[in-house]
N, CA, C and O atoms as a Tinker XYZ file with bonds, in Angstrom:
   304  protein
     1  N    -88.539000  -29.578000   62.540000    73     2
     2  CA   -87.306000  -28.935000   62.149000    64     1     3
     3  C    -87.479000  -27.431000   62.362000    63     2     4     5
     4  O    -88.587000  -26.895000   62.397000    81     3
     5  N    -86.192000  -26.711000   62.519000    73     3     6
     6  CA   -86.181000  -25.450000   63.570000    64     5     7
     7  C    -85.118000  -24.998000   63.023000    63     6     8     9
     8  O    -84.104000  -25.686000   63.144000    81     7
     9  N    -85.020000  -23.333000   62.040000    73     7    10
    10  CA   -84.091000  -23.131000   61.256000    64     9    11
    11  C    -84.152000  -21.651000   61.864000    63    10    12    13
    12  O    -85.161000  -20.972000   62.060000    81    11
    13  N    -82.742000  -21.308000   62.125000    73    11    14
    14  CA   -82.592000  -19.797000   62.549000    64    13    15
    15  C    -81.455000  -19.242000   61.537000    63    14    16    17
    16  O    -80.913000  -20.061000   60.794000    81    15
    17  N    -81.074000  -17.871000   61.482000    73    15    18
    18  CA   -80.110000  -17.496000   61.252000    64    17    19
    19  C    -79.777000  -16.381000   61.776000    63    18    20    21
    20  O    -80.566000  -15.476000   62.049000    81    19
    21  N    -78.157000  -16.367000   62.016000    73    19    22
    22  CA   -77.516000  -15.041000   62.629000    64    21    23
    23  C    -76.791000  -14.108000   61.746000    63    22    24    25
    24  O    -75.617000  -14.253000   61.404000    81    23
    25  N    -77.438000  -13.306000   61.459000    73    23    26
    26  CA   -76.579000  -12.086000   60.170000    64    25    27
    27  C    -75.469000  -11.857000   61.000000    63    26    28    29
    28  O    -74.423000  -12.224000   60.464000    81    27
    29  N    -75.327000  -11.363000   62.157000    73    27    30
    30  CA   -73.963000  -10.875000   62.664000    64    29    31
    31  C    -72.689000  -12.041000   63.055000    63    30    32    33
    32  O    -71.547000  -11.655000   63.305000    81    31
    33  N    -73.019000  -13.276000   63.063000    73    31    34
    34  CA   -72.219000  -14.372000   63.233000    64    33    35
    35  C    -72.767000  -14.945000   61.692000    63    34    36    37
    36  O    -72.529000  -16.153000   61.717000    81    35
    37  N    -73.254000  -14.676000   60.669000    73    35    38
    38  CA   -73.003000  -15.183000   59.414000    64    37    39
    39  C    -73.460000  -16.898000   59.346000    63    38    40    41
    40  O    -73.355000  -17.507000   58.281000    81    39
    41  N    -73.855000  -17.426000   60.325000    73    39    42
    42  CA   -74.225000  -18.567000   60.144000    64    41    43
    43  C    -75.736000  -18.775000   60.716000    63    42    44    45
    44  O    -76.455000  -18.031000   61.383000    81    43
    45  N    -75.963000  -20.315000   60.096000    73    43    46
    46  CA   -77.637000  -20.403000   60.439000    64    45    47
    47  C    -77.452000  -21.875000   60.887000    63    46    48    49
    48  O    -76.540000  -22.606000   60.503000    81    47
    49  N    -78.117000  -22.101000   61.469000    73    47    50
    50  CA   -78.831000  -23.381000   62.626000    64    49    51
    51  C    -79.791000  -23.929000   61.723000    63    50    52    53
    52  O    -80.730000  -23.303000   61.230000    81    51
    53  N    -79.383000  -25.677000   61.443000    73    51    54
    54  CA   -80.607000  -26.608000   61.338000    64    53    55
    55  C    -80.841000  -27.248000   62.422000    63    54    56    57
    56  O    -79.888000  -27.773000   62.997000    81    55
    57  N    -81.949000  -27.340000   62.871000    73    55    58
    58  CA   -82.076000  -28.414000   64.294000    64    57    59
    59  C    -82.823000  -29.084000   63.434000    63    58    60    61
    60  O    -83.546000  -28.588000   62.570000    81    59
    61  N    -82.701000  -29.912000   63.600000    73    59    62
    62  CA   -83.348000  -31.251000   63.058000    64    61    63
    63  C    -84.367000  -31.743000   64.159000    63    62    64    65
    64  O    -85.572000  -31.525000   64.284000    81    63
    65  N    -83.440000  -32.511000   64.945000    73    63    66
    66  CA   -84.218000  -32.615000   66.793000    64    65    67
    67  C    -83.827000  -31.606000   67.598000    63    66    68    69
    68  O    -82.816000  -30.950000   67.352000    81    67
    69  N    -84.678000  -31.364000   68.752000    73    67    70
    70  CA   -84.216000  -30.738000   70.061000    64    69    71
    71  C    -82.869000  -31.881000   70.988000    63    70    72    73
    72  O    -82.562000  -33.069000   70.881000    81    71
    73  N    -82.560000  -31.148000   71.541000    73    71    74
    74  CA   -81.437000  -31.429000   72.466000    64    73    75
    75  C    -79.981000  -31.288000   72.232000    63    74    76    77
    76  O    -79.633000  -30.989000   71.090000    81    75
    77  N    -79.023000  -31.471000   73.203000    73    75    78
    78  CA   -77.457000  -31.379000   73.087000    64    77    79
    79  C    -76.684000  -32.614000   72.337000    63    78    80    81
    80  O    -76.613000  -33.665000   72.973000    81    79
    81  N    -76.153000  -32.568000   71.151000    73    79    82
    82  CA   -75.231000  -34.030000   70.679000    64    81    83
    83  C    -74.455000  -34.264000   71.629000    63    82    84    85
    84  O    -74.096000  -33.633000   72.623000    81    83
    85  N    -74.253000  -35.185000   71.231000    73    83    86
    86  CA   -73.051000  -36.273000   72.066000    64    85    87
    87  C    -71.527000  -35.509000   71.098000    63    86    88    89
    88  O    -70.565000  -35.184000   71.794000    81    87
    89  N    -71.472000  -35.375000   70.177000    73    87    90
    90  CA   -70.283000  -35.277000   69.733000    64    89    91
    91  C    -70.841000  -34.514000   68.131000    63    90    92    93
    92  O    -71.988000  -34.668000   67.711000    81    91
    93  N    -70.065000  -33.923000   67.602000    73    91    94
    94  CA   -69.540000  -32.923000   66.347000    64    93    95
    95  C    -68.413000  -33.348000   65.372000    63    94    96    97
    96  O    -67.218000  -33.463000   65.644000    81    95
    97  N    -69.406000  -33.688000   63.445000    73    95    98
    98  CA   -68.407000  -33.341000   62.972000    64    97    99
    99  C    -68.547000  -32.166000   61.851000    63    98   100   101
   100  O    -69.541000  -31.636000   61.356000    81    99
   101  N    -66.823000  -31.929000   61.604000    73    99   102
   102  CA   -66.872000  -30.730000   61.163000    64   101   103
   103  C    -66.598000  -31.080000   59.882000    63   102   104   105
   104  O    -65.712000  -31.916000   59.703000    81   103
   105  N    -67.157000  -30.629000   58.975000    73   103   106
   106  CA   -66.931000  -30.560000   57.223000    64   105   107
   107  C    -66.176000  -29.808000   56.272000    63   106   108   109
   108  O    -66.749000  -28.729000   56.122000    81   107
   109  N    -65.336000  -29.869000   55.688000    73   107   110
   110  CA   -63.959000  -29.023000   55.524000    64   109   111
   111  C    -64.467000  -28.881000   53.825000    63   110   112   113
   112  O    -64.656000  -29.813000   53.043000    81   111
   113  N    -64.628000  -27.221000   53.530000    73   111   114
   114  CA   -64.368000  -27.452000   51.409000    64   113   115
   115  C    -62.904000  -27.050000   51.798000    63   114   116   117
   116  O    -62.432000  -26.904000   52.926000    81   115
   117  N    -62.102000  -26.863000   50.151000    73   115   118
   118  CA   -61.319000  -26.895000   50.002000    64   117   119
   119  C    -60.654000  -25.616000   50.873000    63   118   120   121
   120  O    -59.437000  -25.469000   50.985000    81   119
   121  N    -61.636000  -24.730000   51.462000    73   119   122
   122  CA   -60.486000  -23.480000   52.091000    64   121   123
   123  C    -60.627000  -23.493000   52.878000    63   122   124   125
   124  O    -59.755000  -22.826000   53.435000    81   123
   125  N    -61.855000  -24.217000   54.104000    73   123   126
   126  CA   -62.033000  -23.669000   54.809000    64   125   127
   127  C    -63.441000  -24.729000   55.962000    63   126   128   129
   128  O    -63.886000  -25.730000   55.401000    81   127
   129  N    -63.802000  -24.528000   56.910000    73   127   130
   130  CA   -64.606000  -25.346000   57.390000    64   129   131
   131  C    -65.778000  -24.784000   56.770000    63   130   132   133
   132  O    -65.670000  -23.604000   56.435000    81   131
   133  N    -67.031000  -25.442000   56.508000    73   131   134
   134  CA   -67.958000  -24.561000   56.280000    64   133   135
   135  C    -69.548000  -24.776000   56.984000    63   134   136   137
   136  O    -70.437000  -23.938000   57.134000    81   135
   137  N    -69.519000  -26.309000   57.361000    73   135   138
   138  CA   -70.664000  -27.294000   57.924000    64   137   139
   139  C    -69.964000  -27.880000   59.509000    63   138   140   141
   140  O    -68.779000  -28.180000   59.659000    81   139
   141  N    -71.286000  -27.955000   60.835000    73   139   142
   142  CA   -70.571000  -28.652000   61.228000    64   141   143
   143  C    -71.920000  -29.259000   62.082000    63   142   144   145
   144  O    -72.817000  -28.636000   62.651000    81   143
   145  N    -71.677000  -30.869000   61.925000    73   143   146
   146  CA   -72.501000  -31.647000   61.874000    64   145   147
   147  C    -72.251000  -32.083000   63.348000    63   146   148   149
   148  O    -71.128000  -32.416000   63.728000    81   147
   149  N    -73.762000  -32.064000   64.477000    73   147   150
   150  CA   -74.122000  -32.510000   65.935000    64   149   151
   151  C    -74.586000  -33.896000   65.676000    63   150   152   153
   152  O    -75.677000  -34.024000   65.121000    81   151
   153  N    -74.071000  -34.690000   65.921000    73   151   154
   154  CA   -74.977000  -36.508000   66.342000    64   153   155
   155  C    -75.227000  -36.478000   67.629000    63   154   156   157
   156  O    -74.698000  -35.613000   68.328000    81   155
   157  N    -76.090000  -37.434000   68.167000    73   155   158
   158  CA   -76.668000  -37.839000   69.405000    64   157   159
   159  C    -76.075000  -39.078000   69.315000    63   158   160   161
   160  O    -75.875000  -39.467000   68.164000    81   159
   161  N    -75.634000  -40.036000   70.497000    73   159   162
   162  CA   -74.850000  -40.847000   70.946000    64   161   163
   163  C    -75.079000  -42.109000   70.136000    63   162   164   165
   164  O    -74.456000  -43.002000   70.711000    81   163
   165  N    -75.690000  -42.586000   69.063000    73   163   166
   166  CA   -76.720000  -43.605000   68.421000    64   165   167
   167  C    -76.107000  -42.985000   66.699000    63   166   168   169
   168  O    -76.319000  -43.533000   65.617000    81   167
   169  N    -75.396000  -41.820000   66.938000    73   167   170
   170  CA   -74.582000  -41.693000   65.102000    64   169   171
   171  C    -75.667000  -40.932000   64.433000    63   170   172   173
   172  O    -75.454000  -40.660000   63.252000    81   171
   173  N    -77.282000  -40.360000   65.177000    73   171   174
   174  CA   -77.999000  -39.841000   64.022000    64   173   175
   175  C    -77.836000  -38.463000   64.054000    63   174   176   177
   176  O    -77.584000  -37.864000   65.100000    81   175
   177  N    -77.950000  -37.978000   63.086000    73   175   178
   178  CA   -77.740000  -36.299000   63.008000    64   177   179
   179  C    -79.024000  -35.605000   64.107000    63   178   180   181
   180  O    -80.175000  -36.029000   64.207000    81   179
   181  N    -78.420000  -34.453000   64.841000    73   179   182
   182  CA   -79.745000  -33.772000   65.462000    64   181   183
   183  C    -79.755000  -32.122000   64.258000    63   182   184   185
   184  O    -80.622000  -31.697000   63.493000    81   183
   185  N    -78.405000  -31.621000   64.605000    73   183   186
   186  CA   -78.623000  -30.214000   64.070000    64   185   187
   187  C    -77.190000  -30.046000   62.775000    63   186   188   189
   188  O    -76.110000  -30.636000   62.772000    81   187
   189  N    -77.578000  -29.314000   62.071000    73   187   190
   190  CA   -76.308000  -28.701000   61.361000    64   189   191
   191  C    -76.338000  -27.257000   61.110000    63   190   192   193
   192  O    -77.361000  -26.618000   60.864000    81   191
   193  N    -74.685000  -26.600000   61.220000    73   191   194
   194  CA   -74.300000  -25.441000   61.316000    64   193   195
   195  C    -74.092000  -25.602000   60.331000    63   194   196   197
   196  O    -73.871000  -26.670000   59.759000    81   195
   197  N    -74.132000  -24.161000   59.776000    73   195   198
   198  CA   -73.839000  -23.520000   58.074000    64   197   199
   199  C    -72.855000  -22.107000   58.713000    63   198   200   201
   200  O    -73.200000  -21.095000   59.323000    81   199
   201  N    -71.813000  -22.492000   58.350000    73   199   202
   202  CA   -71.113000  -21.014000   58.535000    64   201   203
   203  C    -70.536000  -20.791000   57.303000    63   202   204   205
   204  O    -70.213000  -21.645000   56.477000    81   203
   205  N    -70.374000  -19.045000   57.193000    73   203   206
   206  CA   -70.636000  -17.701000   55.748000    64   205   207
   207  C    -71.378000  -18.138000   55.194000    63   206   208   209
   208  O    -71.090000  -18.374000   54.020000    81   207
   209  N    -72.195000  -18.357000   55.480000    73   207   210
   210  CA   -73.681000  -18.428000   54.776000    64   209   211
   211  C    -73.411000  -17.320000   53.632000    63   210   212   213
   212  O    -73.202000  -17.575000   52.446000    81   211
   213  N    -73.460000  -16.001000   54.242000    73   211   214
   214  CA   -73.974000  -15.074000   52.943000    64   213   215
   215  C    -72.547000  -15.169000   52.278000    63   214   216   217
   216  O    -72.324000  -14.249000   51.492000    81   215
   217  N    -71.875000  -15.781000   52.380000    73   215   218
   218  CA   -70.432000  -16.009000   51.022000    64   217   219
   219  C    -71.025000  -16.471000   50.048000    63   218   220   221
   220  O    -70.819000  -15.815000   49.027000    81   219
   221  N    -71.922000  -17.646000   49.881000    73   219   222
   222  CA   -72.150000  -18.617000   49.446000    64   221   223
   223  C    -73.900000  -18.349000   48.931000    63   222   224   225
   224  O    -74.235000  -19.295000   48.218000    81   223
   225  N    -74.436000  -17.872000   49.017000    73   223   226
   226  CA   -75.829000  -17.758000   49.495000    64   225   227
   227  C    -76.562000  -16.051000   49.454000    63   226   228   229
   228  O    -76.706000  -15.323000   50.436000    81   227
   229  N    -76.863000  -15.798000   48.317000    73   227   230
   230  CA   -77.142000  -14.500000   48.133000    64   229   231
   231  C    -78.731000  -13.748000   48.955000    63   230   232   233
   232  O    -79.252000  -12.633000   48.964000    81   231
   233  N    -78.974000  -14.807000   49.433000    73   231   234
   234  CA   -80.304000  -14.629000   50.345000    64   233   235
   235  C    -80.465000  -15.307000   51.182000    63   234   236   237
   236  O    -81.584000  -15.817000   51.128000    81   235
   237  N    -79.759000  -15.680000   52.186000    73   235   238
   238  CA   -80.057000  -16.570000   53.151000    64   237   239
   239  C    -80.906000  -16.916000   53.886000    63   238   240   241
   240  O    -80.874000  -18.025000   54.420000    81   239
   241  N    -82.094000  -15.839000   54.133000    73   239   242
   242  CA   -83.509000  -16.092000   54.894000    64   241   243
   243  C    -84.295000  -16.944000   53.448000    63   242   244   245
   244  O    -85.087000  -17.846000   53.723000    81   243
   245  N    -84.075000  -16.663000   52.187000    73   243   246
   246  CA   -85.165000  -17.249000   51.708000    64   245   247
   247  C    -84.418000  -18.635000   50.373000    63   246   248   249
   248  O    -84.909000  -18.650000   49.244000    81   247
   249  N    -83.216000  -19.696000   50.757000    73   247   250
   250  CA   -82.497000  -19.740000   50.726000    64   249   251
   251  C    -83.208000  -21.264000   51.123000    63   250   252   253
   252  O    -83.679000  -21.409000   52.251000    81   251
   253  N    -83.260000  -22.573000   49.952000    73   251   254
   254  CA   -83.762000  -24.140000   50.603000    64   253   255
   255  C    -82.528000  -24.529000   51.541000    63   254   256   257
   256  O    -81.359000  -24.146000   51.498000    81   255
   257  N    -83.188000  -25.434000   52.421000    73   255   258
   258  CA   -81.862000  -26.143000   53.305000    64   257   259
   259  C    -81.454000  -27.046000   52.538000    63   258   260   261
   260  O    -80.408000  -27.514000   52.988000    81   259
   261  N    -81.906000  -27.742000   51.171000    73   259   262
   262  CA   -81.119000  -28.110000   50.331000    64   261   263
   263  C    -79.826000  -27.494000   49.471000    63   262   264   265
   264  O    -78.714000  -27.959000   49.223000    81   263
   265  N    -80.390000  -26.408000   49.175000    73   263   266
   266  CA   -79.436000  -25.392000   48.742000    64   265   267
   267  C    -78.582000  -25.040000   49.632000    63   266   268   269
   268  O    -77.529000  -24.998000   48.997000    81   267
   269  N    -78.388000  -24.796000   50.554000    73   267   270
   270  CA   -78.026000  -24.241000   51.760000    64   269   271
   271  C    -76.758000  -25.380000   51.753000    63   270   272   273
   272  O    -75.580000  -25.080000   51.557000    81   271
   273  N    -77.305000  -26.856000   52.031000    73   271   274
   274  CA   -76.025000  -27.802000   52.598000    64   273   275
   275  C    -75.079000  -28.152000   51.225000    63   274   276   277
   276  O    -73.899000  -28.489000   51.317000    81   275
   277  N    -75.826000  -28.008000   49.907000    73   275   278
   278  CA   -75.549000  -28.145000   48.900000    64   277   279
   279  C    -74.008000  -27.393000   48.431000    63   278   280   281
   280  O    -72.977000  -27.950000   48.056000    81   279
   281  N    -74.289000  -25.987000   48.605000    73   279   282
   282  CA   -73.300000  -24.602000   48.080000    64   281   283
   283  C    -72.294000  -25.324000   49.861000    63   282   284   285
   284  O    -71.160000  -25.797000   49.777000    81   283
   285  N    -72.989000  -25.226000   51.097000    73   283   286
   286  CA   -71.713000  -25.263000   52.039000    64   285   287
   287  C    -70.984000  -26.546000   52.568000    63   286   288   289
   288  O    -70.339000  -26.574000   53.616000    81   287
   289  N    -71.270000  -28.230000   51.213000    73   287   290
   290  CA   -70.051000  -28.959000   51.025000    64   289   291
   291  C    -69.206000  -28.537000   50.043000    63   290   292   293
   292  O    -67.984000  -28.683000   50.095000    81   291
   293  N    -70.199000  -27.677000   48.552000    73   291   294
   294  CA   -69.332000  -27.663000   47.802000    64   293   295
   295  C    -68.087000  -26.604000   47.698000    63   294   296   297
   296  O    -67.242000  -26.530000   46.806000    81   295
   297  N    -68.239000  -25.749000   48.966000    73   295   298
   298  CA   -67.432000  -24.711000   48.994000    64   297   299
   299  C    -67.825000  -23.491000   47.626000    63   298   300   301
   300  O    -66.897000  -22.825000   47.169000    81   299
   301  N    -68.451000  -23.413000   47.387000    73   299   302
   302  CA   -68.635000  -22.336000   46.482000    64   301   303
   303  C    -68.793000  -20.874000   46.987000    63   302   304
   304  O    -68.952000  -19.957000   46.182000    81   303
């Protein structure tokens, strides 16, 4: 697993696996998109996007990827 983040685009990268998904879904809280989930052609997750991270997330470099997917279903 392979975790980046972009302060100037506000979001951070889980790769789970290497490579390109087959298809994307996107995860909606109540205002707004906030997750958006890559599968590979077989339905398993490869990577997930976290976007406004720092809305949600008062430290985002040091910040669990539990916490992380946690605060960006619950929209907080």
């Amino acid at each position: 697993m392979r975790i980046t983040y972009d302060s100037e685009a506000n979001a951070m990268m889980i790769y789970l696996r290497e490579g390109k998904p087959a298809h994307y879904q996107i995860i909606h809280s109540p205002t707004n998109p906030r997750m958006i989930i890559g599968f590979d052609e077989n339905e398993n997750p490869m990577n997930i996007e976290l976007l406004y991270v720092s809305d949600y997330v008062a430290d985002p470099q040091n910040a669990t990827v539990a916490d992380l997917v946690q605060q960006a279903i619950a929209g907080e």
